[in-house]
N, C-alpha and C positions, 0 to 999 in steps of 0.2 A: 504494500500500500504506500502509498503517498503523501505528503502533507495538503490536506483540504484549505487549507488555510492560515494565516502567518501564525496565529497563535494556536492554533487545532492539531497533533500530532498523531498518527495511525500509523500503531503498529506495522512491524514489516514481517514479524514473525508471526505466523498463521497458528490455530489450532494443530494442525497438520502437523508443523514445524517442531511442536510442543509435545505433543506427542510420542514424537520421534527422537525426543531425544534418550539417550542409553543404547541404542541399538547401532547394530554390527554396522561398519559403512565397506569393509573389506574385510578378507581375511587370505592367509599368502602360507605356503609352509614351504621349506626350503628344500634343496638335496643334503646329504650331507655335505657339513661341511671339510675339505681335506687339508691335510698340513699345506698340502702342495698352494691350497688357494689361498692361507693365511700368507703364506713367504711370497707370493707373486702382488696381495695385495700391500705389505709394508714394503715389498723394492717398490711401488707406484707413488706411495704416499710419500714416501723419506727419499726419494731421489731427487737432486744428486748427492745425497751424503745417504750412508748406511742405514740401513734401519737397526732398530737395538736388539741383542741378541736372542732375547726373550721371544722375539717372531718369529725369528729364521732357525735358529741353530738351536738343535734336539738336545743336546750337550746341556747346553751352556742355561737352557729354557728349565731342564731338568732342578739345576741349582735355584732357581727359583723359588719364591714363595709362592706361586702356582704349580709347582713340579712338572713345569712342561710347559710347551708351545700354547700360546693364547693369541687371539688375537688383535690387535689395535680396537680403541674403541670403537672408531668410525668403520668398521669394517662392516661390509653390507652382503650379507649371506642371498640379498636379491639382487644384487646388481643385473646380471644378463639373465638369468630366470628364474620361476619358483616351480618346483615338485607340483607341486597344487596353488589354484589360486581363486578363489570365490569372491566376484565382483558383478553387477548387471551387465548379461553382456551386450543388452543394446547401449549400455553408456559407455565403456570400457575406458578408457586416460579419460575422459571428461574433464575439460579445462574451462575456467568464465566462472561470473558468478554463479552460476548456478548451479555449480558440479556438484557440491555436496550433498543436494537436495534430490537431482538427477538418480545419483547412485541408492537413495534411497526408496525412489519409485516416489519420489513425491513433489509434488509441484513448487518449485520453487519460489522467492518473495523478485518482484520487480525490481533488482538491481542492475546498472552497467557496468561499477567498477569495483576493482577488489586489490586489494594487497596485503601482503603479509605481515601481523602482525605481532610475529615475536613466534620465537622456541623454543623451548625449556626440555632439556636432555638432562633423564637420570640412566646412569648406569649402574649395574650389578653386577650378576655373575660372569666372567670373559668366556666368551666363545674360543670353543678346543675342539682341535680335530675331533671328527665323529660327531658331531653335534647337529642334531635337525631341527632349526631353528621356525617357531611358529608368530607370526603375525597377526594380531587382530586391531585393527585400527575403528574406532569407534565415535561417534557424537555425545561429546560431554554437555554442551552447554550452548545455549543462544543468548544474547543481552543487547542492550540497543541505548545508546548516548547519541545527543545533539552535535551537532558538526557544522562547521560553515556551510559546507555543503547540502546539508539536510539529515536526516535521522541516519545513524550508520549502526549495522548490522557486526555485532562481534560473535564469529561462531568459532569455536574451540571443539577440536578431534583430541583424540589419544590413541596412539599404537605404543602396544606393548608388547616386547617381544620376549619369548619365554625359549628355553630350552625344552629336551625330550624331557627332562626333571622335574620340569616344572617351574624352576627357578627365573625368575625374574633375569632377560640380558640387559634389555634397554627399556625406557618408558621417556617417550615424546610427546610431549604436549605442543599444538598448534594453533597459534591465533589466524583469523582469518578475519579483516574488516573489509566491509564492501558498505556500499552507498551509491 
């Protein structure tokens, strides 16, 4: 919805919207992951200087306080695909404002523009060879503040990625304002 009038504000988040929020917006499971993929992605990231032993070198990773190869934090077990991956597939990458709403199956609020508005990375367990890592990326939140430009829409996802254990690897949280 839109502003009726200078001082009359309408909602942009719909019942629909409200509704909807808690539920799955994706979910991704990985291959496993192999030593081989952890030491090709720390030569990508750390080059041109080394990457630190704890990535590459079985040896050296073993002495560790993880007793073994782990991964970098940023290491992304989906970069070029996932084992499984559960998304609508009439929307599939859905970009614009309306994608979050799109992959929900649910009609989206009248916006043009969107940008990101912040991300907040916890990390836990590190990712080790052998490891089939699970994504669920989900709708936490809608809220809505005044803007030069008119009412702007703040919507916040979460993916959580978990090991075969259960354990907690990463949990991202995403702002999203549009207007």
């Amino acid at each position: 919805m839109t502003q009726s009038t200078e001082h009359e504000v309408k909602s942009n988040i719909s019942e629909e919207m409200r509704s909807a929020i808690g539920r799955t917006l994706a979910r991704r499971v990985s291959y496993e992951v192999s030593a081989s993929d952890i030491r090709r992605w720390a030569l990508a990231v750390y080059y041109p200087d080394a990457p630190p032993a704890l990535f590459i070198d079985a040896e050296a990773a073993a002495a560790s306080r993880w007793g073994g190869i782990v991964a970098p934090e940023d290491f992304n077990p989906f970069a070029w695909l996932a084992a499984e991956q559960n998304e609508n597939p009439t929307v599939g990458d859905a970009q614009g404002p309306g994608a979050t709403e799109l992959r929900l199956g649910i009609t989206p609020p009248p916006l043009e523009f969107q940008l990101n508005g912040g991300l907040e990375v916890e990390y836990g367990a590190p990712i080790r060879p052998d490891d089939v890592i699970t994504s669920e990326s989900r709708l936490v939140s809608y809220t809505e503040r005044p803007g030069r430009l008119g009412l702007m829409l703040f919507t916040v996802s979460e993916d959580t990625w978990t090991n075969q254990d259960g354990e907690v690897v990463k949990r991202t949280r995403m702002t999203l304002i549009r207007y």
